[in-house]
C-alpha positions as CSV (number, residue, x, y, z in Angstrom):
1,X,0.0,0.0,0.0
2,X,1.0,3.4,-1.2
3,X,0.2,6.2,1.9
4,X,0.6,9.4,2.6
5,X,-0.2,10.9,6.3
6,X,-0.6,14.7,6.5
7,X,1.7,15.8,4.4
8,X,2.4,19.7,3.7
9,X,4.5,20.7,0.8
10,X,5.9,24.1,0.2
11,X,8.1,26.0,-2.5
12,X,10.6,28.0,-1.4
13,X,10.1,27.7,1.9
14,X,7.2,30.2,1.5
15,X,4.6,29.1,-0.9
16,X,2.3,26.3,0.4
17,X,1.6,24.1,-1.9
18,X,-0.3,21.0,0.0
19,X,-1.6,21.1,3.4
20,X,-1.9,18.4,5.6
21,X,-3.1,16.0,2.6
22,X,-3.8,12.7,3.7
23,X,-4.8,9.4,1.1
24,X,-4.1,5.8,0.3
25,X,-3.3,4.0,-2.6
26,X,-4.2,-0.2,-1.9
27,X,-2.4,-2.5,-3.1
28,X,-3.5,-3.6,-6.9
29,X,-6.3,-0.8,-6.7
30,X,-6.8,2.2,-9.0
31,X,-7.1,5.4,-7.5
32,X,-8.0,8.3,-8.6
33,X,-6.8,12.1,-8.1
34,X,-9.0,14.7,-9.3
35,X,-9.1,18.4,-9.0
36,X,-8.6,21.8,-11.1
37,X,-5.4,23.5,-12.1
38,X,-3.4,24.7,-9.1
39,X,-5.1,22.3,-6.9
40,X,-1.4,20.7,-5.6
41,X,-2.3,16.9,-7.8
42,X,1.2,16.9,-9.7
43,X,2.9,18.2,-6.6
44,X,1.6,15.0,-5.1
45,X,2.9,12.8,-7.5
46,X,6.4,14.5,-7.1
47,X,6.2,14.5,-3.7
48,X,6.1,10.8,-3.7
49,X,8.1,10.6,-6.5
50,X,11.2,12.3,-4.6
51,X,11.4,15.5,-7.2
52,X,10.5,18.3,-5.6
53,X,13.7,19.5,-4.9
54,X,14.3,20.3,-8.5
55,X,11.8,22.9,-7.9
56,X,12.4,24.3,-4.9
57,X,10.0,22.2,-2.9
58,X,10.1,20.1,0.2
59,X,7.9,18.3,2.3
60,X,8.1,19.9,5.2
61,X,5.8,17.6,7.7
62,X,4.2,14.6,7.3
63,X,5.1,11.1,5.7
64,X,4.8,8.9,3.0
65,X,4.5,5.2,3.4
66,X,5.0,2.2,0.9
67,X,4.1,-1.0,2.1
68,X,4.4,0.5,5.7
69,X,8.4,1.6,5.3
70,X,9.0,5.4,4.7
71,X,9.3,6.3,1.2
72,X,12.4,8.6,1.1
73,X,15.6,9.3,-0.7
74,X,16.5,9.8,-3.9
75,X,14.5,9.9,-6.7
76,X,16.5,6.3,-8.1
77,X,15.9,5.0,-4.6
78,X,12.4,5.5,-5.2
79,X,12.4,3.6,-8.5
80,X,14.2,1.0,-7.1
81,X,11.4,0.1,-4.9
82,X,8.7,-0.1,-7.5
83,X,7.5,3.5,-7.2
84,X,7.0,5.3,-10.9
85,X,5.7,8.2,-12.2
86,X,4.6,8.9,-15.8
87,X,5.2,13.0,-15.9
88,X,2.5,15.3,-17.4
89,X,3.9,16.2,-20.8
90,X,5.5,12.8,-21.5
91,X,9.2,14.2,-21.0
92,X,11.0,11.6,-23.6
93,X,14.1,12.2,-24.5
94,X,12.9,13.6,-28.0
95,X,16.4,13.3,-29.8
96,X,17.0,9.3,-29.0
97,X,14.5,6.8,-30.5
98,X,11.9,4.9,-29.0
99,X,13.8,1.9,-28.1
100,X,16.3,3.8,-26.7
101,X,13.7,5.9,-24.5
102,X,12.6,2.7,-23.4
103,X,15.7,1.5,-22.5
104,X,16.2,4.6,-20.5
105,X,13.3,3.4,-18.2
106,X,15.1,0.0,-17.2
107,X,18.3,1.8,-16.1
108,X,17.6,-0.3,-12.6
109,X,17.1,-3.7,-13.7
110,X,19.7,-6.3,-15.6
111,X,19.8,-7.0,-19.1
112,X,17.6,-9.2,-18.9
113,X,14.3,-8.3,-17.0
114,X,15.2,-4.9,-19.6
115,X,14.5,-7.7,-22.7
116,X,11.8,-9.0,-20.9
117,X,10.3,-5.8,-20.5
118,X,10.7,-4.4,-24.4
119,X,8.7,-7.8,-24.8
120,X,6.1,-6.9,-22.4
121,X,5.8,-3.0,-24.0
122,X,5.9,-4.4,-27.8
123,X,3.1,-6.4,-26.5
124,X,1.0,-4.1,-24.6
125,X,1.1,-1.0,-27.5
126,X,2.0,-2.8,-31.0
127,X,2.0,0.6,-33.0
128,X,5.3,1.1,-30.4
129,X,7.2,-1.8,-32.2
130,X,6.8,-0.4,-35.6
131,X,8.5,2.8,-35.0
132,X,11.0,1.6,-32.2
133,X,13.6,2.9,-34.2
134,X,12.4,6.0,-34.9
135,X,12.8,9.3,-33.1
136,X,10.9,9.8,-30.6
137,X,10.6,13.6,-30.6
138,X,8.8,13.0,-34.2
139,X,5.9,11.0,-32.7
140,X,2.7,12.0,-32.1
141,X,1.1,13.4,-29.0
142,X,-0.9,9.9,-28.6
143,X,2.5,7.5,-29.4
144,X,4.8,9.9,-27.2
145,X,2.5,8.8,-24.5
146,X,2.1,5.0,-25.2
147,X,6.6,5.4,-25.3
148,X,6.3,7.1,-21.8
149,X,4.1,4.9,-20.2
150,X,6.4,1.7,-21.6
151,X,9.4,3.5,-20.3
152,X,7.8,3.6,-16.7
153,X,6.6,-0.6,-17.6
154,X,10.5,-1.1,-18.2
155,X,11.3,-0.3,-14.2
156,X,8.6,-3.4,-13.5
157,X,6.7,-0.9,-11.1
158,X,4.5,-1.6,-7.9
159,X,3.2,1.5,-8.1
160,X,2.2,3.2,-11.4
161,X,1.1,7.2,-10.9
162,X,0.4,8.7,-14.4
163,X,0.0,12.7,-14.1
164,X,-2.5,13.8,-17.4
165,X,-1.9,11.1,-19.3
166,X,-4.9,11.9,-21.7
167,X,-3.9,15.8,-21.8
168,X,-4.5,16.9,-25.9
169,X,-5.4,13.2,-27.2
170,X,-8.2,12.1,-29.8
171,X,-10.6,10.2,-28.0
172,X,-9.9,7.0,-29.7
173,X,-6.1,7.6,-29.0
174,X,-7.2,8.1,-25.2
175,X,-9.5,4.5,-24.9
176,X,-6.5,2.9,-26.4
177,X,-3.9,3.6,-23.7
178,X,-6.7,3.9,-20.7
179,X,-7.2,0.1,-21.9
180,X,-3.6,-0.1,-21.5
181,X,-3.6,0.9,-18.2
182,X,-7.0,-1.3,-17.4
183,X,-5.0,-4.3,-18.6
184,X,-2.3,-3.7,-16.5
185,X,-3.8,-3.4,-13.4
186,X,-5.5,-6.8,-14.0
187,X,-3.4,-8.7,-15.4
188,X,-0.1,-7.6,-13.9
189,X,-1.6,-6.6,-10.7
190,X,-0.2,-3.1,-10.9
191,X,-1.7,-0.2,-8.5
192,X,-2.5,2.9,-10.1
193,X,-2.6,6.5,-8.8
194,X,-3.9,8.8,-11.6
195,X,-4.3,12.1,-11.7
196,X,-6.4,13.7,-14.5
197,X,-9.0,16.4,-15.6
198,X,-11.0,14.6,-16.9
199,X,-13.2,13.5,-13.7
200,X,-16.0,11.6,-15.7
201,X,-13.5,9.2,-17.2
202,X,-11.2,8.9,-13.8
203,X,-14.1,7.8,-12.2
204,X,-15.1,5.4,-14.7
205,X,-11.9,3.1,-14.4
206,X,-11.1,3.9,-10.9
207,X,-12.5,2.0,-7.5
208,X,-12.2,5.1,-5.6
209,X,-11.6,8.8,-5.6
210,X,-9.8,11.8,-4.1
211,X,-11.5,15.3,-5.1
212,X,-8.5,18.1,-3.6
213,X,-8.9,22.1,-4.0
214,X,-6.5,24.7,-2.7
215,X,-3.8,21.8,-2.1
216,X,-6.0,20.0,0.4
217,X,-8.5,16.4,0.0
218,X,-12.1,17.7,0.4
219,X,-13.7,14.8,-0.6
220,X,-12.8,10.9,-1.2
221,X,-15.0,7.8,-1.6
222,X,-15.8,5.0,-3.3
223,X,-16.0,6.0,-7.5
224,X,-19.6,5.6,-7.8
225,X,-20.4,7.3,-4.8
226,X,-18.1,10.2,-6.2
227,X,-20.4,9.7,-9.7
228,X,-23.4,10.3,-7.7
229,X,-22.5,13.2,-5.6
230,X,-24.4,16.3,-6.3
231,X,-21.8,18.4,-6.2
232,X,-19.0,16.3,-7.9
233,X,-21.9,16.6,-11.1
234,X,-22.1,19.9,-11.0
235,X,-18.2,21.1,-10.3
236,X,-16.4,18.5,-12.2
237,X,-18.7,16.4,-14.7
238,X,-20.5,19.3,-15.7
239,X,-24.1,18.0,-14.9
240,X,-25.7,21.0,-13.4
241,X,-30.0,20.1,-11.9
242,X,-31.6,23.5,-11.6
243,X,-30.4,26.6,-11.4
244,X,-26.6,27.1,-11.3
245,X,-25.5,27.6,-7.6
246,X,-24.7,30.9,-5.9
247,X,-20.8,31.4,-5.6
248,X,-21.5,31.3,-1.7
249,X,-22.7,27.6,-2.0
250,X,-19.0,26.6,-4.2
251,X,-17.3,28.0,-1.3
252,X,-19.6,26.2,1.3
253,X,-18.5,23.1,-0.5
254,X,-15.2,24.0,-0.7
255,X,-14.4,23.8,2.6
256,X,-16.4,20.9,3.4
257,X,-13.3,18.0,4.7
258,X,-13.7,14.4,4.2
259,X,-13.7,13.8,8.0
260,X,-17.0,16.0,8.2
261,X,-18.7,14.7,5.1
């Protein structure tokens, strides 16, 4: 299991990014992390994944658990122990090809759990075989991702987090590699924690839910109960009943905290 227990997060030493954010992540579950822009999701992911300080950031209380052991260290530490994060934006190495970006992601494991996984990649997104030798930087949006996410499969994760991954996509392009993900979690038994905009799919591939706003959790439950909630249809799926709500009731609900819900 993949926990964090009030954790706050600030940027140079000033801003505060996440406040005393609290969540867990089972073991083989999906998860998901939904909020707006600025809401402190991606700083999440970094904060487990052991990168803030490339930005100035630091966790400055709280803790973060994997499997019950403290998750700390270096960002390769972090990796080593199954922990890995697909980065909003992809963030291949554009000028080396595919196979070599993939490589890149098995930079902790032997020779040979790095064949095993090019099998397991070539397997999982076909279309990623053909143009292994290509650049990567000339891919599309949609194969840069399916390269990104088979880079993180390379490291044979526990943990999978994927920040945006369907962020300027075609639809069809985004079923494709939201399968991917589907299949993973079933048939590899890896846990997912995904962060993404777009609440009404989240929710529709997830088992449960975190809603945060201003850098804390306001809300978390089981997906469906999260599909039902009035206000989760009206702020984030866009299924308003009625009249639209006064600005006094979206800050009402704003500062509503799981523990009182």
């Amino acid at each position: 299991m993949l926990e964090l227990r009030n954790v706050q997060v600030l940027y140079d030493r000033a801003i505060e990014a996440v406040r005393d954010v609290s969540l867990s992540v089972p073991k083989g579950a999906m998860v998901s992390l939904l909020g707006s822009n600025g809401a402190g999701k991606s700083t999440i992911l970094k904060a487990i994944s052991g990168v803030l300080g490339q930005e100035d950031g630091e966790i400055v209380s709280g803790s973060i658990l994997l499997d019950g052991e403290p998750l700390t260290g270096a960002a390769s530490d972090i990796v080593r122990r199954g922990v890995i994060q697909v980065p909003e934006g992809r963030a291949l190495f554009a000028p080396l090809t595919v196979e070599e970006n993939l490589l890149m992601g098995g930079f902790t494991r032997s020779r040979a759990e790095s064949r095993t996984g090019l099998e397991r990649v070539y397997e999982l997104f076909p279309s990623v075989k053909g143009r292994r030798h290509q650049i990567a930087g000339y891919l599309s949006g949609g194969e840069q991702q399916m390269v990104a996410i088979g880079r993180a499969l390379m490291a044979h994760p526990k943990v999978l987090m994927l920040d945006e991954p369907s962020l300027g996509l075609a639809p069809q392009i985004i079923h494709d590699i939201f399968e991917a993900v589907i299949a993973l979690n079933k048939d590899l038994g890896v846990t997912v924690l995904l962060v993404e905009q777009n609440a009404q799919l989240a929710l529709e591939i997830t088992t449960s839910g975190y809603i945060m706003e201003n850098g804390r959790i306001v809300l978390d439950g089981p997906a469906e109960k999260l599909r039902s909630n009035p206000d989760v249809q009206e702020f984030y799926l866009g299924i308003a009943k009625g009249e639209r709500r006064s600005m006094r009731d979206v800050k009402h609900y704003k500062r509503r905290k799981r523990w009182l819900s």
